[in-house]
MARRO-869883 format. One record per residue (C-alpha): x, y, z; residue in one letter; residue number from 1. Coordinates in pm, 1 decimal, decimal comma. Each point is the difference from the previous one (the first is absolute). Layout:
<recs>
[[X Y Z] A NUM] ...
</recs>
This chain:
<recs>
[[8571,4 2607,3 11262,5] X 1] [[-311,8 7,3 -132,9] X 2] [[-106,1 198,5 -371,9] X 3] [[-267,7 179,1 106,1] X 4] [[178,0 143,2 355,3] X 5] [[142,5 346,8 -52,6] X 6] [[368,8 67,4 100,8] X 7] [[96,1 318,0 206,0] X 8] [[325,0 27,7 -154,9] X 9] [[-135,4 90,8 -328,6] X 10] [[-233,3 277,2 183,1] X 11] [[377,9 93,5 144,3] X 12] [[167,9 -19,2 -321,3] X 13] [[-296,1 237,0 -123,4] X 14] [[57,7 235,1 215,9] X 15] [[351,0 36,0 9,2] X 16] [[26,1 37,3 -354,1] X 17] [[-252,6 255,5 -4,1] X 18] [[141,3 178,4 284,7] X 19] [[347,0 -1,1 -190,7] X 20] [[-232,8 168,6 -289,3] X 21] [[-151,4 278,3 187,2] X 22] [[347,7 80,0 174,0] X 23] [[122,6 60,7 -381,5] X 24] [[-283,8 192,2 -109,3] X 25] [[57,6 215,6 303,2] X 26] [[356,8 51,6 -69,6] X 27] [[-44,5 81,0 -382,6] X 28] [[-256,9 242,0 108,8] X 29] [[189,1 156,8 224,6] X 30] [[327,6 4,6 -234,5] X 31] [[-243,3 156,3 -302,5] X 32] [[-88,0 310,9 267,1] X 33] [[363,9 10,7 101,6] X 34] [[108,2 39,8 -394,1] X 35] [[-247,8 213,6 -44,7] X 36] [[67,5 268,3 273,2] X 37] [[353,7 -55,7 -88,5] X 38] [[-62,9 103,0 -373,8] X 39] [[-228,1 320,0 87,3] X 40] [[258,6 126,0 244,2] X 41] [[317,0 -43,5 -264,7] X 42] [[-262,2 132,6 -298,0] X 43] [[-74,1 295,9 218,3] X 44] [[395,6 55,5 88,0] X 45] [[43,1 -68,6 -375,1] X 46] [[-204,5 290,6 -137,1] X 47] [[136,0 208,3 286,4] X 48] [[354,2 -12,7 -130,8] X 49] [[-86,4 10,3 -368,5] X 50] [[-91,5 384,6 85,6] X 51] [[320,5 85,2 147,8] X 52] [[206,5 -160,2 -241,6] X 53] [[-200,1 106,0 -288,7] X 54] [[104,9 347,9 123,8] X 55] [[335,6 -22,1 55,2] X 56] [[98,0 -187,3 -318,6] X 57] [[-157,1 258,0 -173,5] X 58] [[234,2 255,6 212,3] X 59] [[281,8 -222,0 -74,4] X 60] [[-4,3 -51,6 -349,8] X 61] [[8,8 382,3 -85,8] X 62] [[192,5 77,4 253,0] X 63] [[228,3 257,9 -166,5] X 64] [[116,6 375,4 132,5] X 65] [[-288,3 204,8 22,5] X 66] [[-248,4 -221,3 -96,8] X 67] [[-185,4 -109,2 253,6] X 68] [[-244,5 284,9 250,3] X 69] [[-302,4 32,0 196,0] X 70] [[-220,9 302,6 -105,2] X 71] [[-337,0 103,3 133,9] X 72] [[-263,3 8,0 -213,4] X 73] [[-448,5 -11,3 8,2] X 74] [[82,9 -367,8 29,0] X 75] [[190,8 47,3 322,7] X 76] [[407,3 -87,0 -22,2] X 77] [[84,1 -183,2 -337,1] X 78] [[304,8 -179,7 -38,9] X 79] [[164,9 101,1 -297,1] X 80] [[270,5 -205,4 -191,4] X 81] [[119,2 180,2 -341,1] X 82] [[99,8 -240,2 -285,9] X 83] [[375,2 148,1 -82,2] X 84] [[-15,4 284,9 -275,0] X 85] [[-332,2 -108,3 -135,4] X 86] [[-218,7 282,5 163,5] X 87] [[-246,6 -321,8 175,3] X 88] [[5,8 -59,1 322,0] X 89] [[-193,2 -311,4 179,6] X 90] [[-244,9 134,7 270,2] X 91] [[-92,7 -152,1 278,2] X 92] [[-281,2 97,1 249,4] X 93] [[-377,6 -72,0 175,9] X 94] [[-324,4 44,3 -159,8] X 95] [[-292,7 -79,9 126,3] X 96] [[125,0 -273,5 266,4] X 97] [[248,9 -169,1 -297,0] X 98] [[380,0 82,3 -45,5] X 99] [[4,0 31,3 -368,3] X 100] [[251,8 102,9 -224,3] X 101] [[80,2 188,4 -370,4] X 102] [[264,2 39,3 -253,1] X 103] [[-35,0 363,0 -177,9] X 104] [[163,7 286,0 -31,1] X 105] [[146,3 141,3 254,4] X 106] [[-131,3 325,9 -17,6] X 107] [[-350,3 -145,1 -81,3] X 108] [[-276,9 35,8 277,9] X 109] [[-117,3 -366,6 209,8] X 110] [[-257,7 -176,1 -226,9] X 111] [[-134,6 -269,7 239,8] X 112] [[-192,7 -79,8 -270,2] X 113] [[294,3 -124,8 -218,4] X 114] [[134,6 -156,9 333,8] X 115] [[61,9 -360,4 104,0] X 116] [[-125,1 -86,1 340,5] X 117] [[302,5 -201,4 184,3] X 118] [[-135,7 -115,2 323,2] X 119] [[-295,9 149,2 240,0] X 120] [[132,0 194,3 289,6] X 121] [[-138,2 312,3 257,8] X 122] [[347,6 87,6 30,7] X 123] [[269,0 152,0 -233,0] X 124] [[260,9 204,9 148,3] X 125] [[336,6 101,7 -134,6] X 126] [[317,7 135,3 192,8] X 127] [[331,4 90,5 -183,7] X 128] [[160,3 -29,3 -209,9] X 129] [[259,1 127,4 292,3] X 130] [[352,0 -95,0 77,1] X 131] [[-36,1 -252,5 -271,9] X 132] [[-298,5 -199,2 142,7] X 133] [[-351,6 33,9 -142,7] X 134] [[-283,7 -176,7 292,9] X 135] [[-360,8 -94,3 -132,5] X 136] [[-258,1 -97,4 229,0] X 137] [[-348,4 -177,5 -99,6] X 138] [[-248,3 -207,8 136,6] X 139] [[219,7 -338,4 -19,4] X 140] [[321,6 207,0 175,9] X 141] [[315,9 206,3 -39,3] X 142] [[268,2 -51,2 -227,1] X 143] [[324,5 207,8 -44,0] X 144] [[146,6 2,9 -253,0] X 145] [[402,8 91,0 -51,4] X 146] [[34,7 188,0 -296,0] X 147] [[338,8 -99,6 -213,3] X 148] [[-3,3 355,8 -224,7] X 149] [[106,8 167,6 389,2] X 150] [[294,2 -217,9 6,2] X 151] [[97,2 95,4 -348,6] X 152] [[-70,6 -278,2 -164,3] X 153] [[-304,7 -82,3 -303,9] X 154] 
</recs>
């Protein structure tokens, strides 16, 4: 073989090699959309849940007899969850498109100025406490919630 002929196996060689290349580009492309669709949908689900749970926990950590009731207010139904003997209660309902919520005193009048938006959400609805169970339904879904102070316990 001569130096100056040109060998197809090297243009082969080429190629294959940067066939290999494009194949991997293609599939790391296609893996970083995967991930990413895979991360919006469980971010989405994510902040979904928080909602829910964020209510109930507060339900469930003041869950004592008497404590816990839906009233009907300007605001539309607020949750209400007193603190024990204290005279504050933590209030929970919508304003202006948020679920936001207050400690004060019971008696006091909504402030959704002094309020702490929770989550954003078109829907706030409250049914119970009845038979023990308390339901709350929002944008992200329903939760019910079984309240221990029916069963007699704190």
């Amino acid at each position: 073989m001569k130096l100056g002929e040109k060998n197809p196996i090297g243009f082969y060689t080429v190629g294959i090699v940067g066939l290999f290349l494009a194949g991997f580009f293609l599939l790391v492309i296609l893996g970083a959309g995967s991930y990413r669709g895979t991360v919006t949908a469980q971010s989405g689900n994510m902040e979904q849940r928080a909602l829910l749970a964020y209510v109930a926990t507060a339900v469930k950590s003041h869950d004592t007899a008497g404590a816990v009731r839906a009233e009907d207010g300007a605001y539309g139904q607020t949750l209400v969850i007193a603190d024990g003997d204290s005279g504050y209660a933590l209030r929970i309902y919508r304003y202006e498109g948020q679920l936001v919520e207050e400690f004060a005193a019971e008696t006091a009048p909504l402030s959704p100025a002094d309020a702490q938006a929770i989550a954003p959400t078109e829907v706030f609805r409250i049914e119970g406490p009845t038979g023990g169970r308390l339901a709350v339904e929002t944008d992200a879904g329903r939760v019910v919630v079984q309240l221990r102070s029916a069963e007699g316990g704190a």
